[in-house]
N, C-alpha and C positions, 0 to 999 in steps of 0.2 A: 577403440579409442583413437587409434590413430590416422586409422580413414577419417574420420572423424577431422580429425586436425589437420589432413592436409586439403579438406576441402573450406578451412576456417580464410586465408588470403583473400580469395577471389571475393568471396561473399563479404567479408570486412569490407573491403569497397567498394560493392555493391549500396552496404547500407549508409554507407559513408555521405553516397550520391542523395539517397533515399531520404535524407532525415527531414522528419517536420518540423521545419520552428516554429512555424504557426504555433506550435502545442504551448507555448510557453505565455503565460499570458503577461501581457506588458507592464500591468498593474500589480503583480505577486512579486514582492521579496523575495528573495532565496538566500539557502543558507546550507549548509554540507555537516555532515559530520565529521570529526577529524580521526585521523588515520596516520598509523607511524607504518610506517616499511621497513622492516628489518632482512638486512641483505648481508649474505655469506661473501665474507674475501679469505677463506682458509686458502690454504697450499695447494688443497685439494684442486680450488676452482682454476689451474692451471694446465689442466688435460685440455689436451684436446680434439675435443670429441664431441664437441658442441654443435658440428655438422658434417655435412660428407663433404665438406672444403679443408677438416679441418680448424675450426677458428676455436679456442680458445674459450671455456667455460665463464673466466670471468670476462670478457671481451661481450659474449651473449649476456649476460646481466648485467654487463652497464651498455649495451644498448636496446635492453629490456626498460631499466630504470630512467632514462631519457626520454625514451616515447612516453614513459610513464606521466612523466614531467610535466611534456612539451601536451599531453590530451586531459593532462588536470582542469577542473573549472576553477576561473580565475580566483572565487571565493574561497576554494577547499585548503583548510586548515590540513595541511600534511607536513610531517615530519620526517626522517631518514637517521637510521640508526644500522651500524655498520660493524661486524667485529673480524679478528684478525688482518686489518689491511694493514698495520707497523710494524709488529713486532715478532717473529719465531717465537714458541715457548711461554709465550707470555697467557696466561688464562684471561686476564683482564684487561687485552687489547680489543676493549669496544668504545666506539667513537660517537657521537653526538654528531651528525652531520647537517642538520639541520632539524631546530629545533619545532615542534606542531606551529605552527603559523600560515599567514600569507606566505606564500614561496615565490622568490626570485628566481626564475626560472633558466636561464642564461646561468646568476651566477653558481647555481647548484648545478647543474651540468657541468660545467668548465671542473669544480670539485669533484662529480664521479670520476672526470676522465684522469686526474690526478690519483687516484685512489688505486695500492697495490691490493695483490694477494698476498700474504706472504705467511698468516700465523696459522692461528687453532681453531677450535668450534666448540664457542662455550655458550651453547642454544639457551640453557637454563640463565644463568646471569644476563645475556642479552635481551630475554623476554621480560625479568624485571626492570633492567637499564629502560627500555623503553617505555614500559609502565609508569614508571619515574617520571620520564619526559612527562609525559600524559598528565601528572597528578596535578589537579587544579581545576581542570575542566569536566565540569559537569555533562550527563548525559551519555548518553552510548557511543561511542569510541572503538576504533579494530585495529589491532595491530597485524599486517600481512608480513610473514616470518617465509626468506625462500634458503633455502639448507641445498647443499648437497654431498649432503652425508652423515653420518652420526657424531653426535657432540664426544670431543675425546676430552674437554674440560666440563666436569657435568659436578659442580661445589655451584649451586645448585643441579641436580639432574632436571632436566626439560620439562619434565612430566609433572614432578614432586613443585616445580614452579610453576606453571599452569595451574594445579590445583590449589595453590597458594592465589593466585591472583583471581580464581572464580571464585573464593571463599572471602573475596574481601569485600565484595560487594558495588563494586566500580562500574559495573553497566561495561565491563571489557571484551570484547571477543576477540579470539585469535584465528584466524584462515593461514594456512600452511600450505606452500607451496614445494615436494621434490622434486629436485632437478638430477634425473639418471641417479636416484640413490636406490642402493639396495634396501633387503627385506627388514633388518633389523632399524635403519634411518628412517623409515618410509614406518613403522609401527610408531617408533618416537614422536614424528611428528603428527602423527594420525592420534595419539594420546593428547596431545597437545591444544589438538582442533577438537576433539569431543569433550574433552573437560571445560573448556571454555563457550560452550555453541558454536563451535566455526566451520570450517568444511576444510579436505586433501582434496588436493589433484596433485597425481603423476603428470612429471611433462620431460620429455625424453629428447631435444632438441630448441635451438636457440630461436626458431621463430614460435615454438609452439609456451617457450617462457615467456616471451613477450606480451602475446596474446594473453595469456592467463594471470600475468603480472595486473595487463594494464586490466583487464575484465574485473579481477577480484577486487582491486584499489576501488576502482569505481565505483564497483555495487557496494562497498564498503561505506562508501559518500554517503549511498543515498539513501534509504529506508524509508518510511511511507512520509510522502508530500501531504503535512498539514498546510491548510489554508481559509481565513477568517480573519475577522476583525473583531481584536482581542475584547475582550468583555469578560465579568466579572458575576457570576449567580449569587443571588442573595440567600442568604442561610435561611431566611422564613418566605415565607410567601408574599410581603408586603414589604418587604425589602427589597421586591425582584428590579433588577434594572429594565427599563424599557427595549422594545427587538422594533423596527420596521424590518421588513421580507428581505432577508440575505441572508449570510454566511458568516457563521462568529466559531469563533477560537477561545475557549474556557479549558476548567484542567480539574481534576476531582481528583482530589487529592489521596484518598485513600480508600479500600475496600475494606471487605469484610475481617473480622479476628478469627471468625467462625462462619465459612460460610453458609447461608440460609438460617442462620440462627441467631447470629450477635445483634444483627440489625444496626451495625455501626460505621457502616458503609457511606462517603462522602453522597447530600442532597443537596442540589441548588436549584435557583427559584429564577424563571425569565418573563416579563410581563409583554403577550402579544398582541393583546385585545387594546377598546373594545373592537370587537368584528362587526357588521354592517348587515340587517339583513340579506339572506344569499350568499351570502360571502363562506369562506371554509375555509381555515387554517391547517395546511400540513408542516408537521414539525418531526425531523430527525434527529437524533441523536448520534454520532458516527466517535466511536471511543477507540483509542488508541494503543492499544500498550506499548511497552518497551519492546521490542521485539529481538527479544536471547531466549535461546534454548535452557530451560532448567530440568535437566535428565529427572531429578526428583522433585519435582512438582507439579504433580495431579491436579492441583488446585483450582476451581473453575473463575471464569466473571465473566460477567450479563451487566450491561446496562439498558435500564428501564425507561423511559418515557413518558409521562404522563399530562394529558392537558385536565387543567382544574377549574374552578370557576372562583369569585372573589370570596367564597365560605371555606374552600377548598376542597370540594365534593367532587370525584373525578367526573370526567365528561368523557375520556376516553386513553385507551393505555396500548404502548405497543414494549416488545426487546427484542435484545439481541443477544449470545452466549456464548463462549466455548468453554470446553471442558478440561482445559489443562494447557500447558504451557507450550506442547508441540501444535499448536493450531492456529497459533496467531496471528496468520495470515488471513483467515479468514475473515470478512469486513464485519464488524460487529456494528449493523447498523440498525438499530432501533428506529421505528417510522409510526405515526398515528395522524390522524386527521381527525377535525372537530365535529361535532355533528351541528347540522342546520340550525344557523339562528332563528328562530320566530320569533319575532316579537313578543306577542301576545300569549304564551308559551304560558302555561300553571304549571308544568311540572319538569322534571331534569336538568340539564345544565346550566340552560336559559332562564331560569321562573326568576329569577331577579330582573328582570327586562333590559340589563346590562349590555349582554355582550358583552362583559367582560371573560380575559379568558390570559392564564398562566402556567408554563413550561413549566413540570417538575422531574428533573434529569436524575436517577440515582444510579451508584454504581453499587454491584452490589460482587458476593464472592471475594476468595482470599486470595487468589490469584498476586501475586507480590504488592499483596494486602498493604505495605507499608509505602508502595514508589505511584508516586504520583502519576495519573494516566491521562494526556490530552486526551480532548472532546471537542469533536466539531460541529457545530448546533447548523442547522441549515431551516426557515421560517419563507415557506413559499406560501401565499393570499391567491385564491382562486377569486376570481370576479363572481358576484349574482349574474347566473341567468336567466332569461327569460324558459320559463319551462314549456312553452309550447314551440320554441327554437329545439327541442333535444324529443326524440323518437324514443321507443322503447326499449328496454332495457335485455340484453340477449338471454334466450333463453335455453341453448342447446350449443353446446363447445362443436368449432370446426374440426374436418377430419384430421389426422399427423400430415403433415406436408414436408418433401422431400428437397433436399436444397442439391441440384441437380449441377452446380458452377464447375466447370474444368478449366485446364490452366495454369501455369507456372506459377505458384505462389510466390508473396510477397513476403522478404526476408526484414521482420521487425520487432521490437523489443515493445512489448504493450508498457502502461505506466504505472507507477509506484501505486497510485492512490486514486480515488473519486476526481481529483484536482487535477491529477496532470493524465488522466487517461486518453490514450490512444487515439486520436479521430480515424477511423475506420469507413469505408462505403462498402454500400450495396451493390452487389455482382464482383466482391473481390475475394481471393483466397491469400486470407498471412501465412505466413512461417514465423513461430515464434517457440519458447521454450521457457520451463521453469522449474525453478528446485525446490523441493523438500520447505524451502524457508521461504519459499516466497507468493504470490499472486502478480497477475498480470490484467492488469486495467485494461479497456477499449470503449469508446463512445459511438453512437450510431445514431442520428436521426428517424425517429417514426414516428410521422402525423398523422392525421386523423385519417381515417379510414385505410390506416397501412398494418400492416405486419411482418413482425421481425421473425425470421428464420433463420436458426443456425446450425452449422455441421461444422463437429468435430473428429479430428485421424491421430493416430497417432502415432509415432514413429518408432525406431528400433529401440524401445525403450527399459530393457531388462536389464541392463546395469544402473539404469536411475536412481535417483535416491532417493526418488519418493516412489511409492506404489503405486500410485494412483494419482489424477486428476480429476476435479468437479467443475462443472460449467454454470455461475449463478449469472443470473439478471436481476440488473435494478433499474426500477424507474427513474424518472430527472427527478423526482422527492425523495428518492432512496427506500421505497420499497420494496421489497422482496418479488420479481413478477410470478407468478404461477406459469407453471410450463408444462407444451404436451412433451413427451419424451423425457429416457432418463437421459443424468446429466454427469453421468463418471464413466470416465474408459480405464482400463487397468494396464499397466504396464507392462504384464505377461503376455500381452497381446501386440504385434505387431501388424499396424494396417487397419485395426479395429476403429470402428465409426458410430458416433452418435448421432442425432439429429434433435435440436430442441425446435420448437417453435409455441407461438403466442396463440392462447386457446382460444383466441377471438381476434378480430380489428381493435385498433384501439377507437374507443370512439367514447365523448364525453357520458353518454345518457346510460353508461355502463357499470356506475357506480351502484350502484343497485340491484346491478349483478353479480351473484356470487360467481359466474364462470369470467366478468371481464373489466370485475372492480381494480385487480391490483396493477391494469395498464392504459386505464383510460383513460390518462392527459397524457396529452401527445409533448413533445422535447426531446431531449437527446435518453436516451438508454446505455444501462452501462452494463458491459458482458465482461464479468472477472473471471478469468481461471486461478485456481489456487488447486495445493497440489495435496495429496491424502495421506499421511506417511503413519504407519502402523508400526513398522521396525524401521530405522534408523540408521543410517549409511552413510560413513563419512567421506565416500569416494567425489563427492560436490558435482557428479555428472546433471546435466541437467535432464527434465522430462521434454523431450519434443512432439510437438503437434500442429497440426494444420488447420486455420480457423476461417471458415468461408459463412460470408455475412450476404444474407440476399432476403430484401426489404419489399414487399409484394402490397401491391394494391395503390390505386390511387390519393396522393396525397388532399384532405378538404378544409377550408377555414375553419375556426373556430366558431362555434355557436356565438360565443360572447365574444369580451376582450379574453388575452391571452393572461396566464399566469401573470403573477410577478413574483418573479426570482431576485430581484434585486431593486429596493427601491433608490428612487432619486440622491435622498439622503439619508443618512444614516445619526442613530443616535448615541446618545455620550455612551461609553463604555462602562461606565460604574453609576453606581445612587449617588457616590460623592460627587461624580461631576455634571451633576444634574436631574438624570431621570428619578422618576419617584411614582409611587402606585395610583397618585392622583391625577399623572397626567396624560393626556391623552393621544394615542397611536397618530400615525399619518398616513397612515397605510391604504383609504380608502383614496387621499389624494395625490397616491404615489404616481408617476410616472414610469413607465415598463421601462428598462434597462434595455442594454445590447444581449445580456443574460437572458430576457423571455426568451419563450419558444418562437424557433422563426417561422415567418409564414411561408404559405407554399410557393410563394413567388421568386423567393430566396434561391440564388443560382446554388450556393453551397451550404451544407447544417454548420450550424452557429454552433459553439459550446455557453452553456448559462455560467459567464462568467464571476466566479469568488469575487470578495468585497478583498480591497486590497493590505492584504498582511501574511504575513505565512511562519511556521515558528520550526521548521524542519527542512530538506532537500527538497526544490523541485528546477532538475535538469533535465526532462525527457528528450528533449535534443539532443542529448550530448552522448549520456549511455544507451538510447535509441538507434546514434549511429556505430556504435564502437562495441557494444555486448547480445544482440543479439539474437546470437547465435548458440550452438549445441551446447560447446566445451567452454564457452565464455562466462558464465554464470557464478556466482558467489552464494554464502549461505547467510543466513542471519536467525529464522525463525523460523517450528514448522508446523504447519495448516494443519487444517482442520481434517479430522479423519472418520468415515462408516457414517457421516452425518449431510444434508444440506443446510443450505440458509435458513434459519430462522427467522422472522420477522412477525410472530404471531400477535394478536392486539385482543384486550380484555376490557370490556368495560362493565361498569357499574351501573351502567343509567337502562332505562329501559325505551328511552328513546330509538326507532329501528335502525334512524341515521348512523350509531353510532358501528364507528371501526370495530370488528370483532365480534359482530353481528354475524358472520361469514354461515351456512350452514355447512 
């Protein structure tokens, strides 16, 4: 751990250099979670031994809590909550120093540096003090608590409050940071952070609190970047509000009482038709949960996907799952495509000569059956094309191909979510890292006649806190891709390497292949890591790995026009304010967006950018340049484990077109 930390400097401003802002898109809201810091001014924090100069324990965290400050995002709702800086003797000298809000940043500084050491450590009453603060504001919320030392005022004890504020239901997590405390301080606060889902680090010096201060604040902020424009599912079929091709923000309110049984799991209803002969609707689902560790809750959730036609007969179904409450990293993205219009069509989805065609989204599992789960609906329209423009459809998978790149990797923090993920190129190797709670987004361009290849390493990773790591791919529709190679390195292993790659080129005339259907429209691709965790580790170390990205084959136009990811305009959000089942799409007269897939001419890959609204964090600039790295990592949630992606699709029609035809 501590070679570890003393190579965290250099590389902080390395990434510092390094940050993308590109990644941030111009048109996305953002928004932070909020976050109290609860910081020790006992007696204690007067040694000094904060470094080999000498300085002064509490002198290192308040010039921990300043940089904290001074590298907040302007948005982020944080608070400051302070105990023993007045009084000797006193148990209930805890202060309010700044209340959860916009923060003044100047004049909250000027206030740490006024601020003594002088009293007690009453950990347990200062974790509900701050709770307190907190009470009002809805949503997940973390309070970052740094000690150094064991509470000698314990009316409440630490632990016995912790467990009082996980049992209340508040969406709270606590991350706990010791600074040089011993064995019996360091179990307190490690009680502290497991009761509540949060994560310990030791940190044994005043620039390695700093670092960890500002890391854990941070990831504290952000949790996965939703992004969409807000919209409203109709509870029947004929209620559904109208979609043209983009990116919508909905919220399902509740799962199952019993999962796979009660069937009382929040459905809503989105109308995306009619389609055009040739034309193919791909439609995701991407469901969100809270993301807190619930020690006892087993409890699964899946959401489903389904496209219908105006009787409600499906046409074609896909999901996505996990199986308990330590896996919620993993992207729960349901994906399905429609099958071929025909016109003239007697029988399946089409025999109404419609085209008409409606998203049915459910959430199913009891999974915190009772807290509402964003949904991010994503509605891409593939153009008709001419079928003697597309060749035949592959019928024998390439050999494994080896990703051969050498090279100083590139030190960076991949991104929360589908939205704010990573731009990444071909022929580079990252350095990136993840915990137990988390995934790590990255985006890649591969067009037509290309293929994506990746190779994963992994680093000294036996103190981790997760066991393990898995490597998915998703297509620009969110997809699940098919991959040669496995896709998990295990942690007992140091140096250990994967290799995934694409069992074909992508290329349009593939759908029809069962070896080279799940990546044959070309656009950006997204490579998550999410990390496996089977037993449970409160030490918050993160997993490191090296991620080298190399994109082979010549880039070719499209047969037709390109997707659209995004039309021109978009429609009312609700049936109240306008849409209705009788009226009709505009999708065939949509205009492609800056969102399509770029063409090969393009010096740089485009990201298909979200319709502009967002109801959660998205800074990947910020904690891009400032986290990371090994020991800079925070907890929140934990993945998916013994399992990969799911994305499997069922249909009902006997049409051959339809998704889930796969043999």
């Amino acid at each position: 751990m501590m070679l570890r930390r003393h190579l965290l400097a250099p590389l902080l401003a390395a990434l510092l250099a390094a940050v993308p802002l590109s990644a941030v898109h111009a048109d996305e809201q953002t928004t932070t979670e909020p976050v109290v810091v609860v910081m020790d001014y006992s007696s204690s924090m007067l040694e000094k031994d904060a470094d080999s100069k000498g300085t002064k324990r509490i002198d290192a965290a308040k010039t921990a809590a300043k940089s904290l400050i001074d590298n907040a995002p302007e948005d982020a709702t944080m608070g400051l909550v302070v105990y023993g800086s007045k009084s000797p003797g006193k148990c209930d000298d805890i202060t309010t120093v700044q209340k959860p809000g916009t923060v003044d940043k100047k004049k909250l500084s000027k206030k740490i540096d006024e601020l003594k050491a002088v009293g007690e450590t009453p950990i347990g009453a200062s974790l509900l003090h701050a709770a307190k603060d907190l009470e009002g504001i809805e949503g997940p919320k973390s309070i970052i608590l740094v000690s150094d030392g064991e509470e000698n005022c314990d009316k409440p004890p630490a632990c016995e409050a912790a467990k009082d504020l996980a049992g209340q239901g508040i969406a709270l997590t606590v991350h706990t940071i010791g600074f040089k405390v011993n064995d019996k301080a360091r179990k307190q606060l490690e009680c502290i952070s497991e009761t509540t889902g949060g994560s310990y680090v030791d940190v044994d010096d005043a620039q390695s609190l700093e670092e960890e201060l500002t890391s854990r604040t941070l990831r504290a902020f952000q949790g996965y970047s939703t992004a969409g424009t807000p919209i409203e599912g109709g509870a029947r079929l004929h209620e559904a509000p109208l979609m043209v091709p983009g990116q919508y923000l909905d919220e399902l309110e509740k799962g199952e009482t019993d999962s796979w049984h009660s069937n009382d799991g929040t459905a809503k209803y989105y109308k995306i038709g009619p389609l055009q002969p040739g034309q193919y609707a791909h439609f995701s689902a991407t469901m969100i949960p809270e993301q807190k560790i619930d020690a006892d809750d087993d409890d699964p959730a899946k959401v489903i996907v389904e496209l219908v036609n105006g009787q409600g007969s499906q046409c074609s179904s896909g999901d996505s799952y996990t199986v308990g409450s330590d896996e919620l990293g993993r992207p729960l993205a349901a994906y399905t495509r429609s099958p071929e219009f025909v016109q003239d069509s007697s029988y399946g989805c089409f025999a109404d000569g419609t085209g008409e065609l409606f998203a049915k989204v459910t959430r199913e599992g009891s999974l915190f059956h009772e807290d509402p789960m964003a949904v991010e609906l994503r509605y891409v329209l593939e153009p008709a094309v001419d079928a003697a423009l597309l060749g035949a459809p592959v019928r024998e998978e390439d050999k494994p191909q080896s990703v051969t790149l050498t090279g100083t990797p590139e030190p960076v923090l991949g991104g929360s979510s589908f939205n704010d993920a990573l731009p990444v190129k071909s022929g580079t190797i990252y350095s990136d890292s993840v915990l137990s709670s988390e995934a790590r987004y990255y985006k890649v361009h591969v067009g037509n006649g290309q293929k994506l290849n990746l190779r994963l390493t992994s680093g000294n990773n036996e103190d981790a806190s997760a066991q393990a790591v898995t490597m998915g791919v998703y297509s620009p529709v969110r997809d699940g891709v098919d991959m040669l190679g496995t896709g998990r390195l295990h942690g007992s292993t140091s140096g250990q390497t994967i290799t995934r790659s694409m069992r074909t080129a992508v290329d349009q005339s593939n759908y029809d292949s069962y070896i080279g259907r799940s990546n044959y429209l070309a656009g950006d691709y997204y490579v998550v890591i999410y990390s496996d965790t089977w037993m449970q580790k409160a030490n918050g170390v993160p997993y490191d790995y090296e991620l080298a990205v190399d994109v082979t084959g010549t880039e070719k136009e499209f047969a037709g026009a390109a997707p659209i990811f995004e039309a021109s305009e978009q429609p009312s959000a609700s049936p109240e304010a306008g849409a209705t089942e009788s009226e009709t799409a505009t999708e065939a007269e949509a205009v492609p967006a800056s969102s399509a897939a770029p063409s090969p001419s393009e010096s740089e890959p485009q990201a298909e950018t979200a319709p502009a609204a967002s109801s959660a964090p998205l800074w990947p600039w910020f904690t891009g340049g400032l986290v990371g790295t090994a020991s800079l990592l925070g907890a929140g949630t934990f993945l998916f484990r013994n399992r990969a992606t799911t994305a499997h699709e069922n249909s009902a029609d006997i049409d051959p077109t339809v998704p889930g035809g796969r043999p």
